[in-house]
DODO-494513 format. One line per 3 residues: number of its first residue (from 1); their letters; for each residue x negated, y negated, z negated of N, C-alpha, C. Coordinates in steps of 0.02 Angstrom, whole numbers. Example, Ala and Ser with C-alpha at 12.3 -4.5 7.8 and 13.67 -1.06 7.14 Angstrom:
<rs>
1> as> -660,284,-390,-615,225,-390,-660,165,-390; -642,112,-354,-684,53,-357,-645,-2,-394
</rs>
This chain:
<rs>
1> xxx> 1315,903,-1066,1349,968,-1065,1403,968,-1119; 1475,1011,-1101,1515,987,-1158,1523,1031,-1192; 1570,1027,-1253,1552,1076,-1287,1592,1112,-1268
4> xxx> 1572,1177,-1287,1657,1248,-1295,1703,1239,-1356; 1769,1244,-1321,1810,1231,-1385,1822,1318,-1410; 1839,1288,-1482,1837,1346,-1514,1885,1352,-1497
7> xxx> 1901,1466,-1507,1960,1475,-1487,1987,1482,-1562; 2047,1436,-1563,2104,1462,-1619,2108,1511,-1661; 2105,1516,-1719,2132,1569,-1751,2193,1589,-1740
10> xxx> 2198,1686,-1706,2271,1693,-1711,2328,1710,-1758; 2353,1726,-1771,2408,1741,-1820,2435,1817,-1803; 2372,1880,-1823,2413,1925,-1807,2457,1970,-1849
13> xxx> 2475,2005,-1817,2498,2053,-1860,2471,2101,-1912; 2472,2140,-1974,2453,2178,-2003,2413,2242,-1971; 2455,2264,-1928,2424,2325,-1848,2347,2308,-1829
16> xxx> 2362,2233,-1826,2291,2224,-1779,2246,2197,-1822; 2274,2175,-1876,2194,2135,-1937,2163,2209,-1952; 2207,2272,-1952,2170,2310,-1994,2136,2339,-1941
19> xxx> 2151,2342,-1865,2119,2401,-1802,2050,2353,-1830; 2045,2288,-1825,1973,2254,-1835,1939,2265,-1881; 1970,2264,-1942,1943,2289,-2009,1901,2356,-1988
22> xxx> 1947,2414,-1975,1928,2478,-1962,1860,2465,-1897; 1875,2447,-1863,1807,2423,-1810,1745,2418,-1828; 1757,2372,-1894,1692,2346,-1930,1661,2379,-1964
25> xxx> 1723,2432,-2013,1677,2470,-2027,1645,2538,-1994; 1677,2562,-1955,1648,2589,-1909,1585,2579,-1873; 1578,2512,-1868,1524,2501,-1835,1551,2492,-1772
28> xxx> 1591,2502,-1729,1634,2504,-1674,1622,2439,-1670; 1661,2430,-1580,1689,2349,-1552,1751,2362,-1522; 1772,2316,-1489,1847,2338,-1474,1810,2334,-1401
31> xxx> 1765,2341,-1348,1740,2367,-1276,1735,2458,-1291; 1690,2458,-1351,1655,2531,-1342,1741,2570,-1374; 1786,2535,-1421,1835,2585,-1412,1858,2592,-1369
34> xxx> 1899,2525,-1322,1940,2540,-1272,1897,2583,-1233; 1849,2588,-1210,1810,2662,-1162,1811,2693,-1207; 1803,2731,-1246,1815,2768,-1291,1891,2799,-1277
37> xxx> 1947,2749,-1267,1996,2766,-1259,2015,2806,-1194; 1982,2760,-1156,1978,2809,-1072,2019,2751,-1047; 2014,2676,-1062,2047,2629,-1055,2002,2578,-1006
40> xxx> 2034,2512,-983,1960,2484,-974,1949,2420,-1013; 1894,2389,-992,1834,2365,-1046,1871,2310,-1096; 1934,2284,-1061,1968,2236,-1110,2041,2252,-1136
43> xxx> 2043,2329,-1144,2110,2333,-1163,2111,2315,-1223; 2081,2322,-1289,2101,2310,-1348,2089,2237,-1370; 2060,2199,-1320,2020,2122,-1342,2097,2094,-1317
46> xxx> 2143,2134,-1243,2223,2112,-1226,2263,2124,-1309; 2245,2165,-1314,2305,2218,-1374,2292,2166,-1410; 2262,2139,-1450,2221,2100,-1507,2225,2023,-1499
49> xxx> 2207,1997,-1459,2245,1930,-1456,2299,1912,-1393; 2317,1946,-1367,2363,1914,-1307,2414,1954,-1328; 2423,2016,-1352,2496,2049,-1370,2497,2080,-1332
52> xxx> 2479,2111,-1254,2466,2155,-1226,2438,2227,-1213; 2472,2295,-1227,2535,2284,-1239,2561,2267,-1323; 2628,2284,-1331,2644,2246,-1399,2638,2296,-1480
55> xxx> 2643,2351,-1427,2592,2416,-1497,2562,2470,-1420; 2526,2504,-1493,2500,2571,-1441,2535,2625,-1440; 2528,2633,-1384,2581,2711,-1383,2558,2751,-1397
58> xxx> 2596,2815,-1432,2571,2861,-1481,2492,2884,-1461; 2459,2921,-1382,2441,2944,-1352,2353,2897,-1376; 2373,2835,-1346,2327,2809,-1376,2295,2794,-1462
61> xxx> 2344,2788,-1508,2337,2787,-1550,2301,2849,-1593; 2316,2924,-1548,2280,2966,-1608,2221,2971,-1562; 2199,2945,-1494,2127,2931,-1482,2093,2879,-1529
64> xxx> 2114,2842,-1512,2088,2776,-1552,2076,2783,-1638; 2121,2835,-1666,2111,2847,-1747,2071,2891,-1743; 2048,2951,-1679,1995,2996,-1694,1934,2952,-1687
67> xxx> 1925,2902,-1640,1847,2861,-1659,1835,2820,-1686; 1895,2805,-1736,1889,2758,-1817,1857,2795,-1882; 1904,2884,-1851,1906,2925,-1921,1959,2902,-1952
70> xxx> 2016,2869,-1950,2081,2879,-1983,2151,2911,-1973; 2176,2874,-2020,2250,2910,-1985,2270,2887,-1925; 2321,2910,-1882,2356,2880,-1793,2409,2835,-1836
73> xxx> 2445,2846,-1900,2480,2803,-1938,2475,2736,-1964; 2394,2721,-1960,2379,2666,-1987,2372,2608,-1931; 2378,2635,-1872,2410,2608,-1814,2463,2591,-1773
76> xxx> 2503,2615,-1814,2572,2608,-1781,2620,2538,-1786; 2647,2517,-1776,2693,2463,-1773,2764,2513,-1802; 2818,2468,-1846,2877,2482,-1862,2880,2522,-1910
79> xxx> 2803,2528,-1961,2842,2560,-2028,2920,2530,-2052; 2929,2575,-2086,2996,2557,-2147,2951,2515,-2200; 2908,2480,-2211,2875,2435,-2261,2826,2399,-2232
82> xxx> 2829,2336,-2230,2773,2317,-2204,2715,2319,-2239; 2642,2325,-2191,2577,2322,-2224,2544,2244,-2213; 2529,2211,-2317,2519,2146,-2282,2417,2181,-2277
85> xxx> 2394,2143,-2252,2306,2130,-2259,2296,2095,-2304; 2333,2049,-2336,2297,2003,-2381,2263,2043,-2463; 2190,2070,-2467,2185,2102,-2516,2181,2052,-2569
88> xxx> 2166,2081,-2634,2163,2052,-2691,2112,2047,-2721; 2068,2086,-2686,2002,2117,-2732,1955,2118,-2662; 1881,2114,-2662,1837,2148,-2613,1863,2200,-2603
91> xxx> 1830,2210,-2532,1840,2278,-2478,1773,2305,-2524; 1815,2374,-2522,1719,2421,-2529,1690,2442,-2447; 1619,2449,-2462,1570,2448,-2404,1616,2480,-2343
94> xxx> 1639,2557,-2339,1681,2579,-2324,1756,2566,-2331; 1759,2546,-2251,1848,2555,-2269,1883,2565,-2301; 1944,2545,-2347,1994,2606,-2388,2035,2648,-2359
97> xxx> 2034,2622,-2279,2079,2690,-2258,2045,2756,-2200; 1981,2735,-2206,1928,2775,-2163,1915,2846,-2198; 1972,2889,-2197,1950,2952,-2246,1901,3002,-2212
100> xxx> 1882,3028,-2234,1837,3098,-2218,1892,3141,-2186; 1871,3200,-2142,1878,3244,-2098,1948,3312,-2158; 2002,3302,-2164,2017,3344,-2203,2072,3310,-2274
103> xxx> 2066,3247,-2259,2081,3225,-2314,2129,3136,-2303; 2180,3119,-2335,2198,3063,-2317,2204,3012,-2346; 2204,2943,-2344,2200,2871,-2373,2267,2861,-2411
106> xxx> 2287,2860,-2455,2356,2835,-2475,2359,2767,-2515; 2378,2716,-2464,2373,2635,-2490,2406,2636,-2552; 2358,2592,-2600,2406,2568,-2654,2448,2495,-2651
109> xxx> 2497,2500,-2675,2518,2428,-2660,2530,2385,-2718; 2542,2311,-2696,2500,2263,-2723,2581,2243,-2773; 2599,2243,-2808,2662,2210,-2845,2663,2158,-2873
112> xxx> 2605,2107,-2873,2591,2040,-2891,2620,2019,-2869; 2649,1958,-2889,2682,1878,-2853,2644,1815,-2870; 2600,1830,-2787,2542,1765,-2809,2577,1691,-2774
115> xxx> 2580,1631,-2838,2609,1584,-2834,2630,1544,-2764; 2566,1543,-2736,2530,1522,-2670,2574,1576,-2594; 2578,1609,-2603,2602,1672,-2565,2650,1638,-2499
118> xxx> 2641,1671,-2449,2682,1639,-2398,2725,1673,-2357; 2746,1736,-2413,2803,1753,-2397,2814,1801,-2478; 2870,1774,-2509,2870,1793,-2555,2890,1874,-2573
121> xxx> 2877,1896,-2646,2897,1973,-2633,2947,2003,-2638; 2987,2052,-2611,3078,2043,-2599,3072,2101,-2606; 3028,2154,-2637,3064,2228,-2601,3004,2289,-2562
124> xxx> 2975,2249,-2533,2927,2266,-2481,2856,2288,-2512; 2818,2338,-2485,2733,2335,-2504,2700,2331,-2475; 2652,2298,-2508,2604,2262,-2492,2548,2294,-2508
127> xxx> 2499,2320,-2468,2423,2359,-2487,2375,2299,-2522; 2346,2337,-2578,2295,2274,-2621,2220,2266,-2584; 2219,2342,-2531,2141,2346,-2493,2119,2426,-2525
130> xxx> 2151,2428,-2583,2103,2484,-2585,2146,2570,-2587; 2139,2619,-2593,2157,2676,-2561,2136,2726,-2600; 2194,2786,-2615,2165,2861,-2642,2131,2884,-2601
133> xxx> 2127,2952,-2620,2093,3004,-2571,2140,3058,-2606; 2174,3083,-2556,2181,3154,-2572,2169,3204,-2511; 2180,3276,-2547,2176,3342,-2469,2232,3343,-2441
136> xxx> 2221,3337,-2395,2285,3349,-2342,2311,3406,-2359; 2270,3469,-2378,2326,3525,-2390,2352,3504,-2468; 2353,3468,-2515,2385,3451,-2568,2437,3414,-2549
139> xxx> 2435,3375,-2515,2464,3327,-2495,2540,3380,-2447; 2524,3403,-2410,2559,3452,-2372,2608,3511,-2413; 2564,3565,-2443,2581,3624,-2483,2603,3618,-2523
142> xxx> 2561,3564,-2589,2595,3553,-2632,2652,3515,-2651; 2620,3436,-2619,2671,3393,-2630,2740,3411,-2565; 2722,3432,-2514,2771,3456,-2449,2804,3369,-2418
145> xxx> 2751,3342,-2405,2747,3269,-2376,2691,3247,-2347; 2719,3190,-2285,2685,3159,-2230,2637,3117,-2270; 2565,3114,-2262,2533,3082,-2274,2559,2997,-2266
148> xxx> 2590,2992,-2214,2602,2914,-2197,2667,2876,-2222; 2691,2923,-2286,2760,2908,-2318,2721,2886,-2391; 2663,2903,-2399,2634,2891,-2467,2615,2825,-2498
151> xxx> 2619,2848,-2566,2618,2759,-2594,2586,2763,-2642; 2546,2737,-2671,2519,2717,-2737,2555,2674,-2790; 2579,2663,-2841,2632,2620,-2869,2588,2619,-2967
154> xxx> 2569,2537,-2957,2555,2546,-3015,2622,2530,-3067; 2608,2567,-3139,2676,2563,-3177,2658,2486,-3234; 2710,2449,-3227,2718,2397,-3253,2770,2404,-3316
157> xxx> 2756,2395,-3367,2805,2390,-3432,2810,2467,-3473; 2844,2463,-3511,2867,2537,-3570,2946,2565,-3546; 2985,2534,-3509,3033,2576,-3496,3045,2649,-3484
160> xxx> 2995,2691,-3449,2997,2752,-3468,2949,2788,-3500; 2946,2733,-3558,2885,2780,-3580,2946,2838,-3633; 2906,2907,-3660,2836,2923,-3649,2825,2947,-3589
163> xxx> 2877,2959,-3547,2849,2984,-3476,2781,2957,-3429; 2811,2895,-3440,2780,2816,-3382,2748,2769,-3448; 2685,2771,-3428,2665,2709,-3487,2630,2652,-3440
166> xxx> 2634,2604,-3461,2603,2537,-3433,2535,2543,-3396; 2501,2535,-3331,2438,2559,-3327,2448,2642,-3293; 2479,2671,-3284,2493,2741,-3242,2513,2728,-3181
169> xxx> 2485,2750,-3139,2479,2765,-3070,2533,2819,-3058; 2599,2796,-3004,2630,2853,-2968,2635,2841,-2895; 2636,2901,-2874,2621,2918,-2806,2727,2922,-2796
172> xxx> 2731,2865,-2745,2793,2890,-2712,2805,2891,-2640; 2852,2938,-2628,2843,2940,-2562,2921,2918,-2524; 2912,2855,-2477,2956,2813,-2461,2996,2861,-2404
175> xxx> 2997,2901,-2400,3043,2937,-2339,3103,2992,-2387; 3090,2986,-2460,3153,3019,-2497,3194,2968,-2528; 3215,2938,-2513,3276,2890,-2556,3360,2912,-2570
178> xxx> 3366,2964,-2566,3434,2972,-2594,3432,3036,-2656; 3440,3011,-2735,3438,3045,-2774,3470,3114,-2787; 3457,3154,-2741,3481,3206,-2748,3407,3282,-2729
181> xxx> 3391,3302,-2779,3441,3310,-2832,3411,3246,-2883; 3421,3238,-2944,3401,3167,-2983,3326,3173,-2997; 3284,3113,-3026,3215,3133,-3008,3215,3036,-3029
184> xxx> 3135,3010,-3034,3110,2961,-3059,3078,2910,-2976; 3132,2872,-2960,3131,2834,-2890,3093,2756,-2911; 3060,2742,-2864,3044,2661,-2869,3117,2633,-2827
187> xxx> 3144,2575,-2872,3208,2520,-2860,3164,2457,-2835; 3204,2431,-2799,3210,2344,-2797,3275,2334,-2832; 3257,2275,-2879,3303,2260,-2931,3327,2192,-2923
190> xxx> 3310,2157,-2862,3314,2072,-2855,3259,2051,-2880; 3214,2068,-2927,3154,2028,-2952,3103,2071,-2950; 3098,2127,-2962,3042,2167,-2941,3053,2226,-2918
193> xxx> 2989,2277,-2920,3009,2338,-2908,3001,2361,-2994; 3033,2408,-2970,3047,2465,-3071,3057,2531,-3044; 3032,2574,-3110,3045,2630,-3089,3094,2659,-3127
196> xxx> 3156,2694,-3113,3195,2721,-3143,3208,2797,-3145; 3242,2822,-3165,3262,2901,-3182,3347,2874,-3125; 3362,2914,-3065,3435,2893,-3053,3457,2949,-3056
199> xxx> 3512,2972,-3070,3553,3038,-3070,3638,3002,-3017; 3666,3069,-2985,3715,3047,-2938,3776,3048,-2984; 3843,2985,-2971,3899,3023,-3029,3940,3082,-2983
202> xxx> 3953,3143,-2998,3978,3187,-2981,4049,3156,-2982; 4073,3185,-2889,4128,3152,-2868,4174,3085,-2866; 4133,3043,-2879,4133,2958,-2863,4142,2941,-2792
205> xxx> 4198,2905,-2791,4201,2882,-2714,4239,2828,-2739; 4202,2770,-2701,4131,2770,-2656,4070,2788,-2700; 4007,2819,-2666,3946,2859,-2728,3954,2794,-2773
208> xxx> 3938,2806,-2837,3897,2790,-2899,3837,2830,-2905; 3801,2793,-2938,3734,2811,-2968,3739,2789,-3023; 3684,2841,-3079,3668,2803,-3145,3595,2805,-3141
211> xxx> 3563,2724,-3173,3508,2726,-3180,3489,2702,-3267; 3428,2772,-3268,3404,2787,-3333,3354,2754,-3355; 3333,2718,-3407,3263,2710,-3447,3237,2754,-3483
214> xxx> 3215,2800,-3481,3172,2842,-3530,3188,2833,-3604; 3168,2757,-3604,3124,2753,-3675,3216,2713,-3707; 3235,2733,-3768,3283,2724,-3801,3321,2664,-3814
217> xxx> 3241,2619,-3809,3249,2567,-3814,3287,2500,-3748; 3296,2551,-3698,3346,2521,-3644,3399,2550,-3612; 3437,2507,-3620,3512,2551,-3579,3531,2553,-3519
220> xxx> 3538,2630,-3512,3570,2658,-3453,3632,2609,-3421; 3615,2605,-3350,3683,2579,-3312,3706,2602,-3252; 3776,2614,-3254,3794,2637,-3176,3809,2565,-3128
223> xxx> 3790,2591,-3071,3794,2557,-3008,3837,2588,-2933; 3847,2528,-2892,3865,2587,-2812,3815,2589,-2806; 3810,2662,-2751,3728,2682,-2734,3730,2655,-2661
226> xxx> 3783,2599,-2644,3766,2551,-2609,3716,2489,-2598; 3732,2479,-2658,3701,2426,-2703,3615,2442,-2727; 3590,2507,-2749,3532,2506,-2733,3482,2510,-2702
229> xxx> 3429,2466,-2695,3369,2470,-2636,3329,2505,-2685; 3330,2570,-2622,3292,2640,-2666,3233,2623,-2615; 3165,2627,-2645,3083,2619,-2598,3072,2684,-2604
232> xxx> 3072,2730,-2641,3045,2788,-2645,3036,2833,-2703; 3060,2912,-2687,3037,2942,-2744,2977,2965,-2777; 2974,2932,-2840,2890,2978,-2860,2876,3071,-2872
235> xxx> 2835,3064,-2828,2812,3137,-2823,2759,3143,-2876; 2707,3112,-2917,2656,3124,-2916,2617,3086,-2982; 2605,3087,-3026,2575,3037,-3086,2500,3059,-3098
238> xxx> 2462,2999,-3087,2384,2978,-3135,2400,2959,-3176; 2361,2948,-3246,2360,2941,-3328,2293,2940,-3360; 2268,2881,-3371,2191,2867,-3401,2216,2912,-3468
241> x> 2170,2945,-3482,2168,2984,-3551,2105,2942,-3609
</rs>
């Protein structure tokens, strides 16, 4: 008798490592979702390794996130940032993006540049695995933003301190990038991400921007606001006391 060949590991996308992730912890399979979906018995085992179809359409997607328990966002294909899977740390027992009834996951992302890496970091975020929790009506009322624009951003260096100290957590949200009115944005700078203070120069053409350091000890520079890759403005600061 011969043997079965194994099937290949595939190479998927971010979309579909995490629908499996989310599966698992669920307790789910991808048969009992696709019925679940109102689909039949091999639509998501097509979706998942054959590329068939090549995302889910909206319709399906906020079925499929109501019998995960997540967001319909964490399913989608074509963010403005890609989501890698590769975490850094263990998964906890529970999902990081499996929130409770009321409340939503906001990925933190990963700003390491691990040597090994096979696609290096340019700009882009990368989730580390693990996830806030906040209320959707905070998230909504207060902050007056889409859960699925949210970011976790840990702060690297003293440039704005005392505002921003090394070790502080800001929440930005990637769907505001044009400094107006002025306010504390995550940059791509060619080598990393940073966070700056940008203010607009009044009546510059073509725009200028000036970007600020806080802390005294670094100098302000103007730029075209061509020229900067704005990721997002911070809405939001944690601070170990």
């Amino acid at each position: 008798m011969g043997r079965k060949k194994k099937r290949p590991a595939a190479r998927l996308d971010p979309v579909r490592k995490r629908l499996l992730r989310l599966l698992e912890a669920k307790g789910s399979n991808l048969l009992t979702a696709s019925v679940a979906m109102g689909r039949n018995d091999a639509y998501l085992q097509q979706f998942i390794y054959r590329g068939t179809p090549k995302v889910l359409a909206e319709d399906d997607r906020e079925i499929l996130a109501e019998h995960l328990g997540c967001r319909p966002e964490l399913l989608k294909h074509g963010r403005s940032f890609r989501l890698s899977t590769n975490a850094t740390r263990p998964s906890p027992p529970d999902d990081a993006y499996a929130a409770p009834v009321g409340y939503s996951a906001v990925p933190e992302a990963d700003l390491r540049e691990e040597p090994d890496a096979e696609e290096p970091l340019n700009g882009e975020l990368r989730v580390t695995g693990d996830a806030w929790m906040f209320a959707d009506s905070f998230i909504r009322h207060r902050l007056r933003a889409d859960p699925g624009d949210l970011w976790m951003v840990e702060v690297d260096g003293d440039s704005m301190e005392p505002l921003l100290s090394s070790g502080d957590h800001i929440m930005i949200d990637v769907s505001r990038t044009v400094p107006a009115p002025p306010g504390i944005f995550v940059i791509w700078d060619g080598i990393a991400l940073v966070a700056k203070r940008i203010e607009h120069v009044p009546h510059s053409e073509p725009p200028r921007v000036v970007l600020k350091s806080l802390n005294p000890e670094y100098d302000s520079y103007e730029r075209p606001a061509e020229e900067i890759r704005v990721v997002g403005r911070a809405v939001w600061c944690s601070r170990k006391l």
